[in-house]
TIMAR-71585 format. One line per 4 residues: number of its first residue (from 0); their letters; for each residue x, y, z of C-alpha. Coordinates in steps of 0.05 Angstrom, whole numbers, plus 5000, padded with zeros to 4 digits. Example, Ala and Ser with C-alpha at 12.3 -4.5 7.8 and 13.67 -1.06 7.14 Angstrom:
REM residues 2
0 = as = 5246,4910,5156 ~ 5273,4979,5143
//
This chain:
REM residues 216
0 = xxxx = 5000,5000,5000 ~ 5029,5070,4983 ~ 5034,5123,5033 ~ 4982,5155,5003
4 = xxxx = 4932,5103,4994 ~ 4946,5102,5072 ~ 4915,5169,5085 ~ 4847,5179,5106
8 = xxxx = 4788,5218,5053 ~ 4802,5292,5091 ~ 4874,5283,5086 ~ 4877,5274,5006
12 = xxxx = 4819,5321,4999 ~ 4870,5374,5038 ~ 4926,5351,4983 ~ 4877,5365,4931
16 = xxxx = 4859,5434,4951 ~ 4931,5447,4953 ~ 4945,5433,4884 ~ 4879,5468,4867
20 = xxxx = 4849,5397,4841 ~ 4767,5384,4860 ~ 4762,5352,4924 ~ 4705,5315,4910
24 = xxxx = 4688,5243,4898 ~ 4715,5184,4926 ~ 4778,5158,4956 ~ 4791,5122,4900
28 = xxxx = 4780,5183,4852 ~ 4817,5236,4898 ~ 4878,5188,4892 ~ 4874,5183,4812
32 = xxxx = 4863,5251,4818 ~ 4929,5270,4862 ~ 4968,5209,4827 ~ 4960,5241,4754
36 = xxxx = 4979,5302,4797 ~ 5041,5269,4822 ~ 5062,5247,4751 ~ 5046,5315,4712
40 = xxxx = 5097,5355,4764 ~ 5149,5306,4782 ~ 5147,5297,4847 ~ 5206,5258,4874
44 = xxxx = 5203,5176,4883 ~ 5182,5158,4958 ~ 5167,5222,4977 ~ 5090,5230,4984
48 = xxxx = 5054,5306,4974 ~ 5125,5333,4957 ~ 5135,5364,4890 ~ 5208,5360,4853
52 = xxxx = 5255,5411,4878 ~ 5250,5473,4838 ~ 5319,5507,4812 ~ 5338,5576,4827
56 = xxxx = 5385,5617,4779 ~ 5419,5646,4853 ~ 5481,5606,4881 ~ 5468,5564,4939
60 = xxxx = 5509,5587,5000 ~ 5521,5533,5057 ~ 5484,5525,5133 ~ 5544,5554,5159
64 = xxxx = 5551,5607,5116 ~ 5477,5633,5130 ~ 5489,5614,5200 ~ 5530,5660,5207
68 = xxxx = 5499,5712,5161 ~ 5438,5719,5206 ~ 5483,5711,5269 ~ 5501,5782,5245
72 = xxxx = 5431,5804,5243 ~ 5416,5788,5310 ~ 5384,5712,5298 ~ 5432,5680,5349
76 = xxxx = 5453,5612,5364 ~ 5430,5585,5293 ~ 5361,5587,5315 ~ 5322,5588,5256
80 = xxxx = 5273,5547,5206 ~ 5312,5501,5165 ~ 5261,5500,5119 ~ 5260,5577,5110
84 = xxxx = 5331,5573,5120 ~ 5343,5533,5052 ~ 5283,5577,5008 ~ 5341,5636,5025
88 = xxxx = 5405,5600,5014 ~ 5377,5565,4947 ~ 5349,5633,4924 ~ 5272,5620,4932
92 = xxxx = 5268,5683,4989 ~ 5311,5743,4975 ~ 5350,5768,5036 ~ 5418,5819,5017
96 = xxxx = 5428,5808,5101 ~ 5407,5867,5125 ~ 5372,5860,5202 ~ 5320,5913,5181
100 = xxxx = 5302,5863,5122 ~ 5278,5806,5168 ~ 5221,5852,5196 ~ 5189,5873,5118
104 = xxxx = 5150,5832,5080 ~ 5182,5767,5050 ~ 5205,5770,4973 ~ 5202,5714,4927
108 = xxxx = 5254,5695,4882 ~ 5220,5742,4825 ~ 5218,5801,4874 ~ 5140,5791,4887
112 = xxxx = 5121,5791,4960 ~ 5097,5729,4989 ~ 5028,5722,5005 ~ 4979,5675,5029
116 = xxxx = 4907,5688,5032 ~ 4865,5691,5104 ~ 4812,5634,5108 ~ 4774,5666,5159
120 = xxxx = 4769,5741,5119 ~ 4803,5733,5053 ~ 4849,5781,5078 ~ 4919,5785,5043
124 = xxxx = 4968,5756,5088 ~ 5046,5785,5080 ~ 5088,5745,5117 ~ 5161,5770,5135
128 = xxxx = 5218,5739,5145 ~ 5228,5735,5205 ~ 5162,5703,5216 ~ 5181,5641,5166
132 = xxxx = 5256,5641,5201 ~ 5214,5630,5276 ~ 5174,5582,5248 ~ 5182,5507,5273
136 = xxxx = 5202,5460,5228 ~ 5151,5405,5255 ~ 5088,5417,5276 ~ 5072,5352,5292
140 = xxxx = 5003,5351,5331 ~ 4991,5427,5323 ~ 4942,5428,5272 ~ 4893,5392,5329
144 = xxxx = 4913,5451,5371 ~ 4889,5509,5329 ~ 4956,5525,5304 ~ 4982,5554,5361
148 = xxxx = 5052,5548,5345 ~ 5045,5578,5272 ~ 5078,5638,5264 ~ 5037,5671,5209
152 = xxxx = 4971,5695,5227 ~ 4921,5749,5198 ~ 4902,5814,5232 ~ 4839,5792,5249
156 = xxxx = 4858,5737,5295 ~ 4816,5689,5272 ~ 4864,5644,5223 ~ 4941,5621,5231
160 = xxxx = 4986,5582,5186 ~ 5047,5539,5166 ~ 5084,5554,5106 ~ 5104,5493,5082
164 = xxxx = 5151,5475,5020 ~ 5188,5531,5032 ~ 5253,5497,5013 ~ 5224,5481,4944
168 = xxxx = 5205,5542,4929 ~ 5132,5519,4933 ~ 5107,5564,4992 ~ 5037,5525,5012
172 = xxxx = 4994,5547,5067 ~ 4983,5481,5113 ~ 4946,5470,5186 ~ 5013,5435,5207
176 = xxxx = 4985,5369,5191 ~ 5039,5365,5125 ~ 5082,5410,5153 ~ 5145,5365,5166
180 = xxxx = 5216,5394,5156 ~ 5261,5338,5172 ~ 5327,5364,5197 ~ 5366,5298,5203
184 = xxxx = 5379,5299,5132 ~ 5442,5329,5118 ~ 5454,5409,5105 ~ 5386,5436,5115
188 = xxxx = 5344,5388,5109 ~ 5279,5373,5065 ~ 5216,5373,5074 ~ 5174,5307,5069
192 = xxxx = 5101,5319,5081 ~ 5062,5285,5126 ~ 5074,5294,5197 ~ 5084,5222,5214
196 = xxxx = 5140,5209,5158 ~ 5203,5198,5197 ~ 5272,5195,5178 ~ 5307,5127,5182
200 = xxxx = 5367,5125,5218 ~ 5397,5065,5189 ~ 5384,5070,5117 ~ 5374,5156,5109
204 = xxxx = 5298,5148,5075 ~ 5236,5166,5102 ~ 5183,5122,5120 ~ 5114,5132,5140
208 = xxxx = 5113,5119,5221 ~ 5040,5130,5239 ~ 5029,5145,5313 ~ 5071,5080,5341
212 = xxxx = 5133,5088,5308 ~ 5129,5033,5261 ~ 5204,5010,5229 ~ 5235,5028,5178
//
C-alpha cells in the first residue's frame, strides 16, 4: 500500500485543495486525481505530497555560511527554520542580510512579495521573514491545537498558518498536519510531508511511522 493510499478521505481532499484539484468524489478518485497530479509535476520517488525541487538561477550558500549571516543580524545561536533557512540559501526568498530586512514583507525569488490568503476574511496575508525564520520545522500535533505554534497569522485573529515547501520554492499554506521539515537529513534538510513520515536512521529514507513508530 502507498503512503498515500494510507491516508484517510480529509487528508487527500487537503492535498487536493493544495494543488487546486476538485476535492470531490471518492477515495479512489481523489487518489487518481492527486496520482496524475504526482506524475504531471514530478514529484520525487518515495516522497508523498512533495513536488520536485524547483531550481533557482541564485548560488546556493552553505548552513554555515547563512548561520552566520543571520548571526550578524541578531538571529543568534542558529536558531532558525531550516526550511525557511534553505528557500534563502537556494534563492527562493531574497534576503541581501540586512537585520531591518527580516522585519518587511518576505520576497520571492521574482521580487514579488509572498502572500497567502486569510481563510477566515480573505484578507491578504504578507508574511516577513522573520516570521518564516521563527517558524518550527515540525508541527507535529499542532494542527489539532488550532495552530498555536504557527507563526503567520492574519490581523483579524481568527486564522494562523504553516508555510510549508518553503525549501522548494513551493510556499503552501498548511494546518501543520503536512508540515514536516526533517532536519536529520544532511545540510538543511527537506521537507517530506506528512507529519508522521520519519527519517530512518539506518538507511537515510523516510518512512511513514503512523502514531507508534512503526520500522523502517
Amino acid at each position: 500500500m502507498s503512503n498515500l493510499e494510507r491516508r484517510t478521505i480529509p487528508e487527500l481532499k487537503q492535498l487536493c485543495r493544495a494543488r487546486g484539484l476538485k476535492v470531490g468524489g471518492n477515495k479512489a478518485q481523489l487518489l487518481a486525481r492527486l496520482s496524475g497530479t504526482a506524475e504531471d509535476a514530478g514529484l520525487q520517488a518515495g516522497e508523498p505530497g512533495t513536488k520536485r525541487a524547483r531550481t533557482s538561477t541564485a548560488g546556493r550558500m552553505t548552513l554555515k555560511t547563512l548561520t552566520d549571516r543571520l548571526e550578524a543580524a541578531g538571529v543568534r545561536g542558529g536558531k532558525f527554520s531550516r526550511c525557511a533557512g534553505s528557500a534563502i540559501a537556494r534563492g527562493f526568498l531574497k534576503w541581501t542580510g540586512s537585520a531591518e530586512e527580516l522585519d518587511q514583507p518576505a520576497l520571492r525569488d521574482d521580487g514579488q512579495p509572498l502572500v497567502v490568503t486569510c481563510e477566515m476574511c480573505s484578507a491578504a496575508v504578507h508574511p516577513t521573514l522573520r516570521q518564516l525564520l521563527d517558524q518550527p520545522d515540525y508541527a507535529g500535533l499542532d494542527y489539532e491545537d488550532g495552530q498555536q505554534n504557527a507563526t503567520v497569522s492574519c490581523k483579524c485573529g481568527e486564522w494562523a498558518t504553516y508555510i510549508t515547501g518553503m525549501c522548494d520554492g513551493r510556499f503552501e499554506p498548511d494546518s501543520g498536519k503536512f508540515h514536516n521539515h526533517c532536519t536529520e537529513c544532511k545540510g538543511f534538510g527537506r521537507c517530506i510531508g506528512d507529519y508522521r513520515e520519519a527519517h530512518c536512521g539506518d538507511c537515510g529514507k523516510h518512512y511513514f511511522a503512523g502514531l507508534q513508530g512503526l520500522p523502517c
